[in-house]
MDAnalysis code that builds the backbone (N, CA, C; Angstrom):
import MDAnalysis as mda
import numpy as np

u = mda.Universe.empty(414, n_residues=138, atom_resindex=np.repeat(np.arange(138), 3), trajectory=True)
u.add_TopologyAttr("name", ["N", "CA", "C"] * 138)
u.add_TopologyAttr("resid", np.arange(1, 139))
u.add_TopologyAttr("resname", ["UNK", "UNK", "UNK", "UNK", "UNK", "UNK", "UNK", "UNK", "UNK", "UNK", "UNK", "UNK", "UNK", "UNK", "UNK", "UNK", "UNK", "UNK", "UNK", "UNK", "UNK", "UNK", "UNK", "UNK", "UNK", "UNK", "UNK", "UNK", "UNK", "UNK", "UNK", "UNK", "UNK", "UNK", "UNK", "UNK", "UNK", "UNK", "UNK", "UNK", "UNK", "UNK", "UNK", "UNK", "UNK", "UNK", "UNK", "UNK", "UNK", "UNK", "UNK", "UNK", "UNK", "UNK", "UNK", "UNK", "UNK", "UNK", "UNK", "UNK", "UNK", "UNK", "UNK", "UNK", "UNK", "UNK", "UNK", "UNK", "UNK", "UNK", "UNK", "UNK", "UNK", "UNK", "UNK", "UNK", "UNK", "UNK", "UNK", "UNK", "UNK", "UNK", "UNK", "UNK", "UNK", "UNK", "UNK", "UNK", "UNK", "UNK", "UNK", "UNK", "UNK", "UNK", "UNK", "UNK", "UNK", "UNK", "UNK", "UNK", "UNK", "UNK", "UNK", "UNK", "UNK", "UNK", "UNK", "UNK", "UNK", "UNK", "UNK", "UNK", "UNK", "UNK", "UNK", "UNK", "UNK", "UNK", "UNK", "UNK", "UNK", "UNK", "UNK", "UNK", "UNK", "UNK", "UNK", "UNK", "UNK", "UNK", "UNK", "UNK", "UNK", "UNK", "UNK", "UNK", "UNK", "UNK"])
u.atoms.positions = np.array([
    [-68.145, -85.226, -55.135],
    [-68.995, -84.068, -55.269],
    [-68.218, -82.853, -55.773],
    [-66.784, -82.704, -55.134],
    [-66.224, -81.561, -55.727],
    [-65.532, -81.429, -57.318],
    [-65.519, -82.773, -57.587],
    [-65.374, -83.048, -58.645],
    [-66.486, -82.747, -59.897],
    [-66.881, -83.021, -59.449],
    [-68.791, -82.901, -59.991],
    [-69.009, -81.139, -60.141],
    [-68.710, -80.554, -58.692],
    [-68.797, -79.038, -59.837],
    [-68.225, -78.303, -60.322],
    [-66.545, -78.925, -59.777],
    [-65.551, -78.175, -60.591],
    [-66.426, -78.531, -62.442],
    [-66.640, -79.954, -63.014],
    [-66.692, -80.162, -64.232],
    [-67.916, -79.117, -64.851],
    [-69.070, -79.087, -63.622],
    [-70.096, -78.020, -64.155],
    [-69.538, -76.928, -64.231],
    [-68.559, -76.347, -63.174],
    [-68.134, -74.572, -63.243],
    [-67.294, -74.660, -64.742],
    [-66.699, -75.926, -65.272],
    [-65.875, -75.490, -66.203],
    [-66.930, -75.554, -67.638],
    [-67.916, -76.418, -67.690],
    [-68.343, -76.381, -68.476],
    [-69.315, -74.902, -68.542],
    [-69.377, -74.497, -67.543],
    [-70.639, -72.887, -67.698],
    [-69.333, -71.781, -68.035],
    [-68.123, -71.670, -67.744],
    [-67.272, -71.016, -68.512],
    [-67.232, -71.329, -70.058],
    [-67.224, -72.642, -70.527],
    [-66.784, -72.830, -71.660],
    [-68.432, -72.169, -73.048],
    [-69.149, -72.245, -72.121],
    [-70.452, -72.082, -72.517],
    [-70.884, -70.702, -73.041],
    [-69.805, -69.729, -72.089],
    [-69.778, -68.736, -72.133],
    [-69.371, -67.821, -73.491],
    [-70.050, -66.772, -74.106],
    [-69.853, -66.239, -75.260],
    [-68.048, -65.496, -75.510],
    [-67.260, -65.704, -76.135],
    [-65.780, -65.409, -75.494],
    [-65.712, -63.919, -75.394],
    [-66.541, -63.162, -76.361],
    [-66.762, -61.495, -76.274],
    [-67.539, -61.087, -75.054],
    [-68.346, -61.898, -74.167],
    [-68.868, -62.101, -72.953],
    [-67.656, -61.986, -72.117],
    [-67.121, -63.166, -71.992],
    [-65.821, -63.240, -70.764],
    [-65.122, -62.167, -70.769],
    [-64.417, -61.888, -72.289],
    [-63.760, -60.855, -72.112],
    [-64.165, -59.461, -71.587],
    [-65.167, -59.098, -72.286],
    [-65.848, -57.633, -71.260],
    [-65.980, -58.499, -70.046],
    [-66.764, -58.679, -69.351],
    [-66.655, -59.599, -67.976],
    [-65.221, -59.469, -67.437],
    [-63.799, -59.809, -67.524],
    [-62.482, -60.223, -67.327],
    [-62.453, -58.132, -66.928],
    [-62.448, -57.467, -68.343],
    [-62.029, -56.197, -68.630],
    [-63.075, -55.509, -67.097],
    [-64.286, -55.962, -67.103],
    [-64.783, -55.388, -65.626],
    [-64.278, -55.451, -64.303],
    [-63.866, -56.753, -63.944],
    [-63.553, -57.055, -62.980],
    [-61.809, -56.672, -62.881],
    [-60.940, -56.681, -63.558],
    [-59.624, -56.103, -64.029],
    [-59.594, -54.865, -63.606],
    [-60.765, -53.817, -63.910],
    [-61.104, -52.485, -63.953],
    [-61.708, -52.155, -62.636],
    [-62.138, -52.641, -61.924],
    [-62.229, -52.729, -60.210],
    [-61.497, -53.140, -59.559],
    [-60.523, -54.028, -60.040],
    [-59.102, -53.815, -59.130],
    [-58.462, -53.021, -59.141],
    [-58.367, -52.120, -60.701],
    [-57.663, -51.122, -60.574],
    [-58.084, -50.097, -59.864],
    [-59.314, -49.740, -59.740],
    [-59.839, -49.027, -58.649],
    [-59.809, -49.251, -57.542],
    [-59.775, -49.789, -56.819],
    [-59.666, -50.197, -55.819],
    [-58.010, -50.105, -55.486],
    [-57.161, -50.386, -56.153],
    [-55.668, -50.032, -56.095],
    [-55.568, -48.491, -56.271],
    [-55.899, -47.845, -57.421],
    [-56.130, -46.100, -57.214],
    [-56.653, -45.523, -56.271],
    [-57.685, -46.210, -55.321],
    [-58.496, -45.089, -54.158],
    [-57.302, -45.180, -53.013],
    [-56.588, -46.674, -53.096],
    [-55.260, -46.879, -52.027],
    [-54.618, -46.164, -52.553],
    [-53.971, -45.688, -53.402],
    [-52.840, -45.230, -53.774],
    [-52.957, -43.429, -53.641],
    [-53.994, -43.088, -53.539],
    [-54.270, -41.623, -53.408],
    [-54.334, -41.401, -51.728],
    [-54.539, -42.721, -50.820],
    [-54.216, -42.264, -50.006],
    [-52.889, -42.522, -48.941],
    [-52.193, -43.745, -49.343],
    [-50.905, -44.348, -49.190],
    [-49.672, -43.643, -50.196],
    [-49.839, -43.314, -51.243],
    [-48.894, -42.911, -51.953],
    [-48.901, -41.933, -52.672],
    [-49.910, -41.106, -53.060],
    [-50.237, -39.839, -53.447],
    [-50.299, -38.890, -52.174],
    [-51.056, -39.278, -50.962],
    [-51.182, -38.790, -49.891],
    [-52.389, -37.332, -50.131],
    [-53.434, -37.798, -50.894],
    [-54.414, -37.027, -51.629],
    [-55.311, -37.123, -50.423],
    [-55.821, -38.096, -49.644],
    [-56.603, -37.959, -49.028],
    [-56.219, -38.275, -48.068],
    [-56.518, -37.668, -46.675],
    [-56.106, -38.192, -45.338],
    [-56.655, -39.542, -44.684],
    [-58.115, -39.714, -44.599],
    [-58.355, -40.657, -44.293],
    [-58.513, -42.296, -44.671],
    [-57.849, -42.708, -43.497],
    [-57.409, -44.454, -43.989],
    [-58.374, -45.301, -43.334],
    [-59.658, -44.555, -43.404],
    [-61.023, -45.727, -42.893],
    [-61.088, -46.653, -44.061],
    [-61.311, -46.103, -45.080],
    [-61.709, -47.301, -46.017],
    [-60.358, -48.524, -47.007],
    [-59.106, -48.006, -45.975],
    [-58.194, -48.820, -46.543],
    [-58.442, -50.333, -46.511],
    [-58.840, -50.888, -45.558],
    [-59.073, -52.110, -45.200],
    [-60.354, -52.806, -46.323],
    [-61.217, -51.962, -46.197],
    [-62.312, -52.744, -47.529],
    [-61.304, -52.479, -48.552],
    [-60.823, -51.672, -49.417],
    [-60.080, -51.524, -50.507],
    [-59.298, -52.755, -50.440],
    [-58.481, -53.054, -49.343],
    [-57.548, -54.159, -49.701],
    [-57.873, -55.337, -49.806],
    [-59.317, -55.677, -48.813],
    [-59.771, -56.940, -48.789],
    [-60.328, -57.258, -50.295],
    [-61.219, -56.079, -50.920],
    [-61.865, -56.048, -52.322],
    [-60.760, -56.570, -53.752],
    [-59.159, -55.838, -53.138],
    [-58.079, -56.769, -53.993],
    [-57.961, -57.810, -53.564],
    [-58.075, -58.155, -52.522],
    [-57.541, -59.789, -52.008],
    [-58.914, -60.992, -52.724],
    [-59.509, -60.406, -52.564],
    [-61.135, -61.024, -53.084],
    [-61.177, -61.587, -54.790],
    [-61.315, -60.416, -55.298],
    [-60.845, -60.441, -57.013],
    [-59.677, -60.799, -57.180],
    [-58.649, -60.803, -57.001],
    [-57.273, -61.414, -57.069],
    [-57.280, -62.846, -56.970],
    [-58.256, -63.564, -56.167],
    [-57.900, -64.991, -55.738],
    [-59.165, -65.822, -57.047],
    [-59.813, -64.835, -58.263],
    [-60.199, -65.464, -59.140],
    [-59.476, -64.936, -60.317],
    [-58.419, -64.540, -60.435],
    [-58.189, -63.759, -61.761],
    [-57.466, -65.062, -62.526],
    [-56.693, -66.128, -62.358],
    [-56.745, -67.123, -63.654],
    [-57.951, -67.722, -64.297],
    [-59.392, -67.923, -63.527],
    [-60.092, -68.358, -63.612],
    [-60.963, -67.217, -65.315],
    [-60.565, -65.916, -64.937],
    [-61.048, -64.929, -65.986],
    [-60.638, -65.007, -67.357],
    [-59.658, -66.197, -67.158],
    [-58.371, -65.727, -68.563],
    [-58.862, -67.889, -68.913],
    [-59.813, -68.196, -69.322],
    [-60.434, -69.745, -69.488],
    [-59.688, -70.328, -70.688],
    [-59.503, -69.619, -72.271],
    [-58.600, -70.449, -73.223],
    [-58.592, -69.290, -74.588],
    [-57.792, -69.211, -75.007],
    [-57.260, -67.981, -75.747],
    [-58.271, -68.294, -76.942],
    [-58.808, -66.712, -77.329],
    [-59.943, -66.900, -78.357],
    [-59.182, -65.285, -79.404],
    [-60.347, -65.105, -79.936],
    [-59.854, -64.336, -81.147],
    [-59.979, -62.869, -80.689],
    [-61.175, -62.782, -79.513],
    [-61.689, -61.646, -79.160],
    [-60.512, -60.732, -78.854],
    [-60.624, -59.297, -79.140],
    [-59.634, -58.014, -79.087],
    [-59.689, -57.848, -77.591],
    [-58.603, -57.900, -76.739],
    [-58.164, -57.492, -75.832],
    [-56.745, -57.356, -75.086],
    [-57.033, -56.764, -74.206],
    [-54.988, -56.260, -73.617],
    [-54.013, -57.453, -73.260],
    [-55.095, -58.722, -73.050],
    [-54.482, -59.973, -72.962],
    [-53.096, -59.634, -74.059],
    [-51.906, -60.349, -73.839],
    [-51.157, -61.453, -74.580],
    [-51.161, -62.444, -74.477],
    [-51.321, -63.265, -75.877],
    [-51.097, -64.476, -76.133],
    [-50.229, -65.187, -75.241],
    [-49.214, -64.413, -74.654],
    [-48.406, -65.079, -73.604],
    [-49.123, -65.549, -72.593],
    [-50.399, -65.284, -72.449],
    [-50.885, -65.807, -70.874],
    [-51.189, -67.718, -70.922],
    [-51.462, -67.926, -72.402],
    [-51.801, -69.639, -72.349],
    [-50.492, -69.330, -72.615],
    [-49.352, -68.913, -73.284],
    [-48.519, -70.413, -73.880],
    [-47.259, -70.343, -72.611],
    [-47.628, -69.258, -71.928],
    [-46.533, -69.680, -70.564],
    [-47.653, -69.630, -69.217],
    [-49.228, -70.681, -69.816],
    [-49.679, -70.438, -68.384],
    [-49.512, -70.574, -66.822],
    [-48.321, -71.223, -66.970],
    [-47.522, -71.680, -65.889],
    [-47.293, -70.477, -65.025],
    [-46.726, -69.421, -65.475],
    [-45.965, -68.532, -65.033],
    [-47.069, -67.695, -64.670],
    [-47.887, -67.341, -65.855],
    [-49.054, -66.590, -65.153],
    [-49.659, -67.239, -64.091],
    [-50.470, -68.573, -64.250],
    [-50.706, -68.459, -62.799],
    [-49.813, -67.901, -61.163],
    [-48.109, -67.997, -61.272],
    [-47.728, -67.921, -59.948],
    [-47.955, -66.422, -60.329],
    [-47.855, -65.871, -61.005],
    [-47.702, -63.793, -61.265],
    [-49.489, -63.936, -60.130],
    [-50.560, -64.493, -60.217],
    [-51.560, -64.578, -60.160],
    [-51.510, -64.799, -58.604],
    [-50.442, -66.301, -58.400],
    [-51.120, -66.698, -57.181],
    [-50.015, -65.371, -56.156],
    [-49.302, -64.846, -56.877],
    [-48.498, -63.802, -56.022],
    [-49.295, -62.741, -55.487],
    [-49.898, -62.334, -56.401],
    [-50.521, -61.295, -56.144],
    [-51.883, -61.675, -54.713],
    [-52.571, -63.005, -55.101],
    [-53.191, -63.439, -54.082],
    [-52.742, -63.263, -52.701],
    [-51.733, -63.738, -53.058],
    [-50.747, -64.053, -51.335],
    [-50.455, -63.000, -50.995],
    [-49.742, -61.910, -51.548],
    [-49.513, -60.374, -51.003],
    [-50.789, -59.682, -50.901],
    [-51.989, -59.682, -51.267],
    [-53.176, -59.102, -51.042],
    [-53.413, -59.255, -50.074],
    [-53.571, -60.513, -49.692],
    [-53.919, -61.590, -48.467],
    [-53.390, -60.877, -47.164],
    [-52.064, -60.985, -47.930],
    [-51.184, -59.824, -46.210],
    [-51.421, -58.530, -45.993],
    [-51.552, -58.255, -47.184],
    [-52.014, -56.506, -47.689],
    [-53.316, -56.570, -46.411],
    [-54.089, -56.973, -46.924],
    [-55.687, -57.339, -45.540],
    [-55.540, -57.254, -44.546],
    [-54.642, -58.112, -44.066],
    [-54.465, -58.458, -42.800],
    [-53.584, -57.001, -41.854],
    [-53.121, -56.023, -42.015],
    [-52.465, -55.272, -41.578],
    [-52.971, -54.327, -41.243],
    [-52.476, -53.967, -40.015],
    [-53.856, -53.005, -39.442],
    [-52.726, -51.752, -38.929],
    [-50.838, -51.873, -38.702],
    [-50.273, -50.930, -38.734],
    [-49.613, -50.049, -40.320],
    [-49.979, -48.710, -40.348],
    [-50.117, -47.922, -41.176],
    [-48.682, -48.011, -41.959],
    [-47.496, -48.148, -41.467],
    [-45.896, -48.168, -41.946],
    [-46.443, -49.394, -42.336],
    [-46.539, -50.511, -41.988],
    [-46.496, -52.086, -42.667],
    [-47.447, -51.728, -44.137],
    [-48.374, -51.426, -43.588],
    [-49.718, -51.467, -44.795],
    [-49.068, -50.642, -46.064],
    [-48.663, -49.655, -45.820],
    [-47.826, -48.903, -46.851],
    [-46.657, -49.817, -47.330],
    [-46.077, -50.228, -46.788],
    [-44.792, -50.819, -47.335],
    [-45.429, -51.889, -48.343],
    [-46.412, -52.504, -47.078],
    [-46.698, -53.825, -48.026],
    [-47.864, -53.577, -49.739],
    [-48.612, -52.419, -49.437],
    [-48.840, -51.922, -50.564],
    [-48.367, -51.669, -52.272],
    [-47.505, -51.006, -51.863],
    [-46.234, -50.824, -53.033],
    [-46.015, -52.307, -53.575],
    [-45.559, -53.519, -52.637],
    [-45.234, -54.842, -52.810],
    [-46.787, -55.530, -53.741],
    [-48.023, -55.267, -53.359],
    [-49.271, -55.672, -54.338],
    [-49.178, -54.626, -55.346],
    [-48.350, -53.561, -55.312],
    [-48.657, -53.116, -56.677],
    [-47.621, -53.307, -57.632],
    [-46.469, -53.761, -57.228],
    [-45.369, -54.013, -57.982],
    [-45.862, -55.786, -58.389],
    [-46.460, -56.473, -57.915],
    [-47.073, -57.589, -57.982],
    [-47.708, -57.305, -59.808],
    [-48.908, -56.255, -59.948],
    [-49.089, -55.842, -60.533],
    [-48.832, -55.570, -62.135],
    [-48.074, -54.794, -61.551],
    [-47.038, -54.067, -62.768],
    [-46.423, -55.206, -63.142],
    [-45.787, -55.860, -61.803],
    [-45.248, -57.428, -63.087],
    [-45.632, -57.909, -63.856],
    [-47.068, -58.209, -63.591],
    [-48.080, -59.209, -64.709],
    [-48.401, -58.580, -65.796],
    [-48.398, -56.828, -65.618],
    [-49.076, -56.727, -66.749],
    [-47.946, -56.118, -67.292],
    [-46.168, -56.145, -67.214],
    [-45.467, -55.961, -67.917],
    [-45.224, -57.030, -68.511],
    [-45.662, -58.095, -68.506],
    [-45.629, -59.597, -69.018],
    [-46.714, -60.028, -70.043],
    [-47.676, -59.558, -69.240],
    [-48.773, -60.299, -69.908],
    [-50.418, -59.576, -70.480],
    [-50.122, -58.312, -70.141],
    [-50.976, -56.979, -71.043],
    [-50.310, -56.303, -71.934],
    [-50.753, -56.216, -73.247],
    [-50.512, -54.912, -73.985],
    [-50.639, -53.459, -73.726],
    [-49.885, -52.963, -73.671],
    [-49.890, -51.567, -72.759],
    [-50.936, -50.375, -73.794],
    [-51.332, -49.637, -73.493],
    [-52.207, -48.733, -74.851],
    [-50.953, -47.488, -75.207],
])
């Protein structure tokens, strides 16, 4: 059975218009980064005092993070920040990918304010890795 819808989920990606995915990819890309900016104004800018909504923020990266190879399906012609590097070393991108998963993951789970900060910086340097690798910068 799981076999059965992995082949349907891959075939409704492939189905998919590639100027589709990509806006699609560029949305969901663009809410992580938000979601990393509302943390960062209040962990590392120190813009806003309150750390009620740190915990949805981090879970919302841990969430989108644990589909982001799935966004990047097979290199097409369409204009975007992608590099070509992401298929021909997809290897590597996925662990840049599954890293970021796994430090999100902990990022979530932390409910003291020194840890959550520390471990913050660590999902955003996660980050910055991938897309010093594997985005074109503007």
């Amino acid at each position: 059975m799981k076999r059965i819808l992995l082949v349907l989920a891959t075939l409704s990606i492939a189905a998919d218009a590639p100027d589709a995915v990509v806006k699609y990819r560029q949305t969901v890309m663009k809410s992580l980064g938000a979601h990393m900016n509302a943390m960062s104004m209040i962990v590392v800018k120190k813009q806003i005092a309150s750390r009620a909504q740190l915990a949805a923020h981090a879970e919302a990266v841990h969430l989108v993070s644990a589909g982001i190879v799935e966004l990047f399906p097979v290199p097409d012609k369409t204009k975007s920040s992608a590099k070509p590097e992401i298929w021909t070393r997809f290897a590597e991108f996925k662990a840049a990918a599954a890293k970021l998963e796994r430090e999100s993951a902990r990022l979530s789970q932390l409910k003291d304010p020194k840890a959550f900060d520390a471990q913050f910086q660590v999902v955003a340097n996660a980050c910055e890795e991938c897309h010093d690798k594997f985005r074109v910068r503007d």
